[in-house]
C-alpha positions, 0 to 999 in steps of 0.5 A: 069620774069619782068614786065613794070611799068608806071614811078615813082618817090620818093619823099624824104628827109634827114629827117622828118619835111622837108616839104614833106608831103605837096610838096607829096600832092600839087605835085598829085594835080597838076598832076592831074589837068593837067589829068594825072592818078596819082598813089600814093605810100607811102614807109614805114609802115605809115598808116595815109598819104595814105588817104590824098594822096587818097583826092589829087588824087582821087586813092588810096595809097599803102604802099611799104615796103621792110622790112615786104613785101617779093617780091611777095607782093611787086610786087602785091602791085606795080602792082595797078599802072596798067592803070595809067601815073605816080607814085609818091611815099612818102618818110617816116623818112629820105631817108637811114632811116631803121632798123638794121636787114634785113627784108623779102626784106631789111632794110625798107629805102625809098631809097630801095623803090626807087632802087626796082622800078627804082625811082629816088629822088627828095629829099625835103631840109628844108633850114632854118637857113642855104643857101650854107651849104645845098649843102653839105647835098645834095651832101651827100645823093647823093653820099651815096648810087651809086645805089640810084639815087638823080635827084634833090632837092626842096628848101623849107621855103626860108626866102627871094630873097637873101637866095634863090640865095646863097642856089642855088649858093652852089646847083651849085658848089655840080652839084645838080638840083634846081627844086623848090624853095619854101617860107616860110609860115606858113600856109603850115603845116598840123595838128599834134597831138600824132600819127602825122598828124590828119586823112584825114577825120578830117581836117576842109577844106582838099580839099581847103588846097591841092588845095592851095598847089597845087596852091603854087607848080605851082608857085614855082616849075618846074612841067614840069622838074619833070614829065620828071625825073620820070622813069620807072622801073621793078620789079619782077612779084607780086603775091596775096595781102592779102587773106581775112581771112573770107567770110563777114567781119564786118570792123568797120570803121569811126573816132575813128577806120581807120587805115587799111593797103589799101593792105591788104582791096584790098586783100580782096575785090579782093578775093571776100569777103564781108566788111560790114561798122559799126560805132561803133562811131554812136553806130553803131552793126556790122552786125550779119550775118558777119563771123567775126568782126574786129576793127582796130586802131585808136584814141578810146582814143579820143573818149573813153566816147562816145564808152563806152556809145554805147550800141548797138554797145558793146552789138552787139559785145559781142553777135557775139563773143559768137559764132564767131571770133571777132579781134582787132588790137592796139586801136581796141584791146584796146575797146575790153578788159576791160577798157581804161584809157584816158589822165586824168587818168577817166576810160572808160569801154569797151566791156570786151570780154579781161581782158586788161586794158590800160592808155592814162595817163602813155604815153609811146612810143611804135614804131618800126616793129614786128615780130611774131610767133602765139601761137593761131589762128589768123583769117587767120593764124593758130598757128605757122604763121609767121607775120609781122606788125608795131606798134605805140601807146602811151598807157600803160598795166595797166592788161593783164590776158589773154593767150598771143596771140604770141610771138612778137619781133621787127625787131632785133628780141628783145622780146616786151611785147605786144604779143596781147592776146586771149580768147574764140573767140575773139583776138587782137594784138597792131601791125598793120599786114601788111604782113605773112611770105612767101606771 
């Protein structure tokens, strides 16, 4: 069974730092402006990307990720579409970027998003330092994969007239699209820090930068030629998001805590529960009559003083885990343990309900997808549960004396030391879950 989605295109290229995130965010602006009901996606486990594609159109993001989503979900989630007159989706890494080991439906590369839905690519070639020699990266990724169809390319940071005419005159020989062209400026670049881009909600002045970006589009790219690329595709019948792991969820959530899956809230709300917002940042408690506390990932080292200094927020959170489940997912598992070491090496004391302590002072890199196989309760998953989710820090265990939460491997099923941990009622993981097994 197939169903008939509104027509989409990705927005790609050969790797990261292209450029794309701001041509993804000018492009919904303008569409939208125009009046279109623009439908963005994000392929790819990237959780920070979908709030600003939400601030250019004002719809949400869904991730599409055909490594940690079977087609069930993936259909459900492709489904958000419904009501809208196009989808654009983002590209994440480079277009044929994946993992080694298949997933639940592939390798986890945006070209397999954009086969999946019937997407072509517009695939976005950062050109300095070079001019018809790009032509040749273009017809590269072009000819790579025939089931992977590249409509087009969009020239960006263009040093001068002369630069763009003989980059366009190699596009020509390679019988590749032109459909922009874009300058250099260095104003064109997002704010970046250890994570990638700052949060949406960080930036000084979000709605004036898309706008401008949007404005810088119109002058440089074809916005009529992309719109007629876009193509509609079918996909299996999805099934149901995520259902909520408890009736009246207390969801921390401002800047030190933001990082949610937008699938895995929809699944919830769509089911019925009831999220009920804290700020544990305002020194904010969770609400005491909530089923369950959960505290996603986000940057507490950046705010690790201020959260030890909130009282009633620890002492709201200890009081609910003495009766009720409390779970926490990377910074969030973090505040929940017992200390956290910030980027100076000062400790900050956090709520103790784990023995965990980490430190912002070794940085290490942890990245990559995660599988894992529940040795405890997870809320929403009982022992034995099959996960998938991704995980990305910088953090350092310094002490973890607590019973590991799961066994945890990456996405060539090589052992990780991040199993999570659990005691009493209280959980947490350093992977973002993103999808269960057979969902």
């Amino acid at each position: 069974m197939t169903e008939s989605f509104p027509p989409g295109l990705m927005i790609s290229a050969p790797a990261s730092g292209t450029g794309k995130t701001t041509v993804m965010l000018g492009l919904l602006r303008a569409l939208a402006e125009d009046g279109l009901k623009v439908q963005p996606f994000k392929s790819g486990p990237d959780y920070i990307d979908p709030a600003f594609h939400r601030a250019a159109c004002g719809r949400a993001s869904y991730n599409l990720d055909r490594w940690a989503m079977g087609p069930d979900l993936f259909g459900a989630i492709a489904s958000q579409a419904e009501g809208a007159d196009i989808c654009v989706a983002e590209g994440s890494m480079g277009l044929f970027d994946g993992v080694a080991s298949r997933g639940l439906s592939g390798f986890g590369s945006s070209a397999e998003t954009a086969q999946a839905m019937g997407w072509p690519v517009v695939l976005v070639i950062d050109v300095s330092g070079q001019a018809q020699s790009a032509a040749a990266t273009a017809l590269g990724f072009a000819r790579y994969d025939p089931d992977c169809h590249v409509a087009g390319v969009i020239l960006n940071r263009v040093a001068s007239p002369r630069h763009e005419r003989l980059t366009r005159l190699g596009m020509e020989r390679a019988g590749m699209p032109v459909l922009g062209a874009l300058p250099r400026r260095g104003d064109l670049v997002l704010p970046e820090r250890h994570l990638g881009l700052i949060q949406a909600v960080e930036h000084p002045d979000l709605d004036a930068a898309i706008a401008g970006y949007a404005e810088f589009l119109r002058a440089h790219v074809d916005l009529r030629a992309l719109r007629d690329l876009a193509r509609a595709g079918a996909i299996p019948a999805g099934g149901l998001l995520p259902t909520p792991p408890a009736q009246r969820i207390a969801l921390a959530q401002d800047a030190a805590f933001s990082f949610t899956y937008p699938h895995v809230l929809e699944g919830w709300h769509r089911a019925g529960a009831e999220i009920l917002p804290f700020s544990p940042f305002a020194d904010q408690a969770p609400d005491p009559s909530a089923d369950l506390v959960w505290l996603p990932g986000g940057y507490p080292e950046l705010h690790a003083g201020k959260i030890a200094a909130a009282g009633q927020f620890l002492d709201g959170l200890r009081a609910h885990a003495r009766s009720k489940p409390v779970h926490g997912e990377c910074g969030g598992y973090m505040v929940l343990g017992a200390a956290l070491m910030d980027k100076q090496g000062l400790r900050h004391e956090m709520a103790g309900l784990l023995g965990l302590v980490t430190s912002y002072a070794q940085r290490k890199l942890h990245l990559g997808y995660r599988q894992a196989r529940l040795l405890s309760p997870l809320p929403g998953h009982a022992p034995g549960a099959r996960l998938r989710g991704h995980e990305f820090h910088y953090s350092t265990i310094l002490e973890q004396p607590d019973a590991p939460l799961a066994e945890v491997c990456d996405a060539d099923g090589a052992p990780v030391p991040e199993t999570g941990s659990h005691r009493g009622h209280v959980s947490g993981t350093f992977f973002h879950l993103i999808a269960a097994e057979g969902v």
